[in-house]
C-alpha positions in Angstrom: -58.0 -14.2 49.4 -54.7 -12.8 48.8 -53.6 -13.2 45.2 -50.7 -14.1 45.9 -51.3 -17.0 48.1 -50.2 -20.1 46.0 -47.1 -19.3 44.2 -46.9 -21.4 40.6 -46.8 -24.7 40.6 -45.7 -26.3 36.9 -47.1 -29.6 36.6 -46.0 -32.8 34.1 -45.4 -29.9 31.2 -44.6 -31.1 28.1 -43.8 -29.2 24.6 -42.5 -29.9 21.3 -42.2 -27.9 17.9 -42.4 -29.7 14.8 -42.6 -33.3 16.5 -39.3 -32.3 18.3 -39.4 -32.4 22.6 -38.1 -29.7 24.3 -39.6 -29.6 27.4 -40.5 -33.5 28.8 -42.4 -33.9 31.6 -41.3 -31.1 34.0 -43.0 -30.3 37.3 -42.0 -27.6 39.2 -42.8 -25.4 42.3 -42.0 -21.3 43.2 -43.5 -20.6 46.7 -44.6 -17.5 47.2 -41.9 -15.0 48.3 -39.4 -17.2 46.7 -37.1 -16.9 43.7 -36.2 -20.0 41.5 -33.6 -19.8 38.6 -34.1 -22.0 35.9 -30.6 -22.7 35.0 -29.0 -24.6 31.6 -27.4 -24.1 28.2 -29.1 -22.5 25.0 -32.3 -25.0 23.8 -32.3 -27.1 26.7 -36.1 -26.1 27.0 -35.8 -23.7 30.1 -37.6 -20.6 28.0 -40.3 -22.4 26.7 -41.1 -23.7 29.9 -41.3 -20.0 30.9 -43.4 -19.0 27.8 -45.8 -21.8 28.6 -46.5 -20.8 32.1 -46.8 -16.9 31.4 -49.3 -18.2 28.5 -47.2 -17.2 25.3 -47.0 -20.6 24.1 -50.5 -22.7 24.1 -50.3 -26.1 26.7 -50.0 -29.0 25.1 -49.6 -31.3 27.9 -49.8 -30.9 31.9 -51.3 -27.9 34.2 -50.2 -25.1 34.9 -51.5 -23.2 38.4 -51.1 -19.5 39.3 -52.3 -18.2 43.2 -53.7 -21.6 43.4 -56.0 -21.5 40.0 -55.4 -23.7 37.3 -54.7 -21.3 34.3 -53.8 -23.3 32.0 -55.0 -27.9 31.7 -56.8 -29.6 29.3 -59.9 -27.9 28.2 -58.9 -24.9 30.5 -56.8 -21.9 29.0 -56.6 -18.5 30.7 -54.9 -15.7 28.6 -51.8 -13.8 29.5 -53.1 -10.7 30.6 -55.3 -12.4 33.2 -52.8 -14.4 34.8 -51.7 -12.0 37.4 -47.9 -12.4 35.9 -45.1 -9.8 35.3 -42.8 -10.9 32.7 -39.9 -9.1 31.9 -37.2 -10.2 29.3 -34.2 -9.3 28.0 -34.9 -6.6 25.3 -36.8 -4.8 28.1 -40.0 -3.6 25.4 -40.9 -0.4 26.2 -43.1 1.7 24.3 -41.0 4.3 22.7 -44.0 6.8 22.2 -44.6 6.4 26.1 -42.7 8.3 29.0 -41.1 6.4 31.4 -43.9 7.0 33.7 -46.7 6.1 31.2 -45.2 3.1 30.4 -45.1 2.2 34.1 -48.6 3.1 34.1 -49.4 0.9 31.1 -50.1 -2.1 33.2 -52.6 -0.8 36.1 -55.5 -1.0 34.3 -58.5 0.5 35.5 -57.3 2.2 38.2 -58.3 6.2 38.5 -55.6 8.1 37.0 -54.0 10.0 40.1 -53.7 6.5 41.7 -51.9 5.0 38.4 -49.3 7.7 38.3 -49.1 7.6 41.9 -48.4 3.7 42.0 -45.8 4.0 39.1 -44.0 7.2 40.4 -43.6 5.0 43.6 -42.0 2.6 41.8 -39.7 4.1 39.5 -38.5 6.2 43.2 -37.8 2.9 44.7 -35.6 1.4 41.7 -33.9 5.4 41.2 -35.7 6.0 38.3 -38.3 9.0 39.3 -35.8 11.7 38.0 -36.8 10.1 34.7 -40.3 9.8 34.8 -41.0 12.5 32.3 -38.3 11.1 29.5 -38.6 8.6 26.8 -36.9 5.5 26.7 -34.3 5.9 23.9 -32.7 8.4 26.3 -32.1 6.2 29.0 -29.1 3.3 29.4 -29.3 -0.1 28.9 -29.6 -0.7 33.2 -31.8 2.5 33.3 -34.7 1.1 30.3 -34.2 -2.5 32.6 -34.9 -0.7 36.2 -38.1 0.6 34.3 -39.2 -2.5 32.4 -38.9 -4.1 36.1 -40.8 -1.6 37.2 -43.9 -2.0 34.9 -43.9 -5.8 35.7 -44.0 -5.4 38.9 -46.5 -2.1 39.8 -49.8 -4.0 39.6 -48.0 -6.5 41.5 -48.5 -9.6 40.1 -48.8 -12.8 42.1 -45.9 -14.1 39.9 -42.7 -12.6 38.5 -41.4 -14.2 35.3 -38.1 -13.3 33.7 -36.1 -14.5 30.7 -32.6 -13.4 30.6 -33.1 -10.2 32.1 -29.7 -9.0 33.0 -27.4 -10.7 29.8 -27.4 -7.3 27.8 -26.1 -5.4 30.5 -22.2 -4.9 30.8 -20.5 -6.5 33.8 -20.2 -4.0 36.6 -24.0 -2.6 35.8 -25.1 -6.2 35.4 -24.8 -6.8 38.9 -25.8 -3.3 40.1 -29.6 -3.7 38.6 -29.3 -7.7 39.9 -28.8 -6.5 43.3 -31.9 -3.7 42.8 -34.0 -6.3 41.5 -33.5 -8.9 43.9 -34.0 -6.5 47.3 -37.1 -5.0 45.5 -38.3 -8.6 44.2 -37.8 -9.7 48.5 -39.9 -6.8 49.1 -42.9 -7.1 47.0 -42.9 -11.4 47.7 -44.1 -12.6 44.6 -43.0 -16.3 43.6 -40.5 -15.3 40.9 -39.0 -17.6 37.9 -36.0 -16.7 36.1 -34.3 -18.4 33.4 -30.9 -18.0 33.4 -27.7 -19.6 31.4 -25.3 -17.8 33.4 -24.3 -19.8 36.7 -22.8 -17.2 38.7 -26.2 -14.9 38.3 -28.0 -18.6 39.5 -25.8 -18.7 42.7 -26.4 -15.2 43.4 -30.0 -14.5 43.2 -31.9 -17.8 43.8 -33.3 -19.3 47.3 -33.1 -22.5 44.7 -32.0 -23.4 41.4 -34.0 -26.2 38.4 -30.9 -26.8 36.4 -32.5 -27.9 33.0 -30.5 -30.6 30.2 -32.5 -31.7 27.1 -35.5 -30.6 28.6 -35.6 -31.9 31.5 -34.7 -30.3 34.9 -31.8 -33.1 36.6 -31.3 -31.2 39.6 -33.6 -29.5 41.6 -32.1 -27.5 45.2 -30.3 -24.9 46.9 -27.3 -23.1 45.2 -25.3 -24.5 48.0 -26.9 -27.9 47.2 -26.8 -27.9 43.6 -22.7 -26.7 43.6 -21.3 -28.8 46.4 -23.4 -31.8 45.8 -23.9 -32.1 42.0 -26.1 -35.1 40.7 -24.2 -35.9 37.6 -20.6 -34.4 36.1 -22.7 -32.1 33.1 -23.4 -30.2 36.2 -20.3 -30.4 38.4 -18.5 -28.4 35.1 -21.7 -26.5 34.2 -20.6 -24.7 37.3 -17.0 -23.9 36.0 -13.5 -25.7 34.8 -13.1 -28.7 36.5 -9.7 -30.9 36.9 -10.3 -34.5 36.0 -8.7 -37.7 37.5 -9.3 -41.2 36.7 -8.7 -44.3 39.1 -10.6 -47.3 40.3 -12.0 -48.0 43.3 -10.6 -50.4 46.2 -11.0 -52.4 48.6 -11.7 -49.9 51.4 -14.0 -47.9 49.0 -11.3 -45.2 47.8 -9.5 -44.3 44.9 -5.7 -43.9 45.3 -4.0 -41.3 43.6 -0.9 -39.0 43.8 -2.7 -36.5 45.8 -4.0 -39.2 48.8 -7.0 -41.4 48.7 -10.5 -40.1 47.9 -13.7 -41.6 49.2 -15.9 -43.3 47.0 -19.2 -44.2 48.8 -21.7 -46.0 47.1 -19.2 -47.3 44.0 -18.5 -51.0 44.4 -14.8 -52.6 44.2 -13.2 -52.2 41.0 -15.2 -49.8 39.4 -14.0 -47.4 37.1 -14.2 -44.1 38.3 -13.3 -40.2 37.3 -13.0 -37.7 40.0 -14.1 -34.4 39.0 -12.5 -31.4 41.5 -12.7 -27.7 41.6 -9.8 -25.3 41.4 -10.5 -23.9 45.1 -10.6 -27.5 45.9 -6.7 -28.0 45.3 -4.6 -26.0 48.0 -1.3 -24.8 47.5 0.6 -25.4 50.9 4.2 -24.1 50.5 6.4 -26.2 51.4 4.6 -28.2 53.6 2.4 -30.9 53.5 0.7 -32.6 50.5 2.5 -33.6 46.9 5.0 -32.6 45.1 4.2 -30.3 42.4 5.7 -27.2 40.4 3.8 -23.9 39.0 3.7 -23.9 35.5 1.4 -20.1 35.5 -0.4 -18.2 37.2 -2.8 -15.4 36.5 -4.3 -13.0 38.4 -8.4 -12.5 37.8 -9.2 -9.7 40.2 -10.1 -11.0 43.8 -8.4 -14.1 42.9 -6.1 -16.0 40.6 -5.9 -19.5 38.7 -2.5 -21.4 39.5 -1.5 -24.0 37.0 0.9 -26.7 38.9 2.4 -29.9 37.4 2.7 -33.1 39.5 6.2 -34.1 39.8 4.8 -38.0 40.5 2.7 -38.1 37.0 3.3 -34.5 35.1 -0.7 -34.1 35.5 -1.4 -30.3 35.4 -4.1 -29.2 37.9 -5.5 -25.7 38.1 -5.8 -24.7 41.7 -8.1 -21.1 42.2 -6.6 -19.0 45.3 -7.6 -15.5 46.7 -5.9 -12.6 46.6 -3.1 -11.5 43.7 -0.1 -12.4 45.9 0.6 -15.4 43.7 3.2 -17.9 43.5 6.0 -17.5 40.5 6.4 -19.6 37.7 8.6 -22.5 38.4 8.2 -22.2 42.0 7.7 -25.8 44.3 4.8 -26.2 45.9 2.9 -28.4 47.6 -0.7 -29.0 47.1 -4.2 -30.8 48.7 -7.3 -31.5 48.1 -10.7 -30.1 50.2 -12.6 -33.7 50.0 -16.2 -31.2 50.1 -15.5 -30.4 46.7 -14.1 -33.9 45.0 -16.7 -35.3 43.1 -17.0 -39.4 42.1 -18.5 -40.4 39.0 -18.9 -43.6 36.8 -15.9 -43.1 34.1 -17.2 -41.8 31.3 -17.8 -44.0 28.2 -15.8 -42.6 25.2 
């Protein structure tokens, strides 16, 4: 049977330290072939959860299955090493007294040595790293010592790919050089990867779906197109980025009026106190044309795009609108702004 076949499955896990809960009750699946972020702030449980299923912290409560074998239940504990998981973390852990290529090496076991350095040389050509395969790793870059630590993880190709911040050490334009490397060579190879992630952007970019973890718990489970547009709860509508914030309550007709038209609030019963929650690309600037009355307080470029404060003239609110390009409007100009319904958001007001 292929080793691969049966991705991981995480089942009811739960784990504390010192009587404290970190991870309650989380069940989770990776199919083979497919990539899952697990995505939340610092301590909500998400590397734990990772440490549990690649066996560096014992079970405590729940399964764990790997290729469709239970590795890890109640009177059932497999070690690490016989898993058939690649880890690879942030701090990359190479062996310093090791060439690139023997440390590439280090994880194919048995295997006749022509065949080991044949396997790793293969490797380190696909992520442009076999000019190095003679060096040590204190000579190489950050992205460089990464591309190899990915490498090793993935040469005796593992039915599971698990990774813990891998990218955050990197600096912004290599950062998403090696993502990019990683993710068409982790498509190739098809092992059911899980990477934890605090970073939302890298989330978006790299997952086929994202486990967005709070207090331990995962509170959203989908696609990044999902888990953006359709967020369960307001934590992750601004987990995602700044957010403008309105209040209102909700009519007759089952909207909220405000100075920017009514918004549709399906689901929220007459009278009830509302905030709606709406991303900068969701308020367009229109010129002079349709929409309300505002004025543009700033605006500052960011590269491929720009953030436009504009005040309301009915209420003086201040909403930040994001719009493409650098060709932005001047301070003090009139505009006119709307709002792209697809990314409003309705929520029970939030209790001081």
């Amino acid at each position: 049977m292929d080793q691969r076949s049966g991705g991981l499955a995480i089942e009811a896990v739960s784990h504390a330290f010192d009587g404290l809960t970190v991870v309650d009750g989380v069940s989770l699946e990776v199919g083979v072939g497919e990539l899952v972020c697990l995505l939340g702030p610092s301590g909500c449980g998400k590397t734990t959860l990772l440490r549990v299923a690649a066996g560096l912290e014992p079970l405590q409560q729940g399964r764990v299955r790997i290729a469709g074998r239970t590795v890890a239940a109640p009177g059932t504990w497999t070690p690490p090493e016989d898993r058939g998981v690649g880890m690879v973390f942030q701090d990359y852990a190479l062996f310093p007294h090791l060439t690139v290529a023997e440390n590439v090496e280090f994880g194919l076991g048995a295997r006749k040595p022509a065949e080991r350095r044949a396997t790793a040389l293969d490797y380190l050509r696909r992520l442009g790293m076999a000019g190095h395969a003679g060096t040590y790793p204190h000579t190489l870059s950050g992205g460089e010592q990464q591309r190899v630590a990915l490498a090793r993880a993935l040469a005796p190709r593992p039915a599971v790919m698990l990774m813990d911040e891998p990218f955050s050490g990197l600096d912004i334009r290599l950062r998403d050089a090696v993502r990019d490397e990683a993710l068409a060579l982790l498509r190739e190879e098809g092992a059911a990867t899980l990477l934890v992630t605090h970073d939302p952007e890298e989330a978006m970019r790299m997952a086929d779906r994202i486990a967005v973890m709070r207090g331990g718990r995962i509170i959203q489970y989908g696609s990044p197109a999902d888990v953006y547009r359709r967020p369960a709860d307001p934590f992750i509508a601004e987990f995602f980025g700044n957010i403008n914030r309105l209040s209102g309550i909700v009519d007759e007709k089952g909207e909220i009026t405000t100075h920017l038209g009514a918004i549709r609030a399906d689901g929220f019963p007459s009278g009830a106190a509302v905030d709606v929650l709406i991303r900068p690309e969701a308020v367009r600037l229109n010129g002079r044309s349709e929409g309300a009355s505002a004025t543009v307080q700033c605006a500052r470029p960011m590269g491929p795009f720009g953030l436009v404060d504009v005040r309301l003239a009915a209420n003086d609110c201040v909403l930040t609108s994001r719009v493409p390009g650098t060709d932005l409007p001047r301070c003090g100009e009139a505009v006119r702004i709307t709002l792209n319904p697809a990314l409003t958001f309705v929520f029970p007001r939030a209790t001081p």
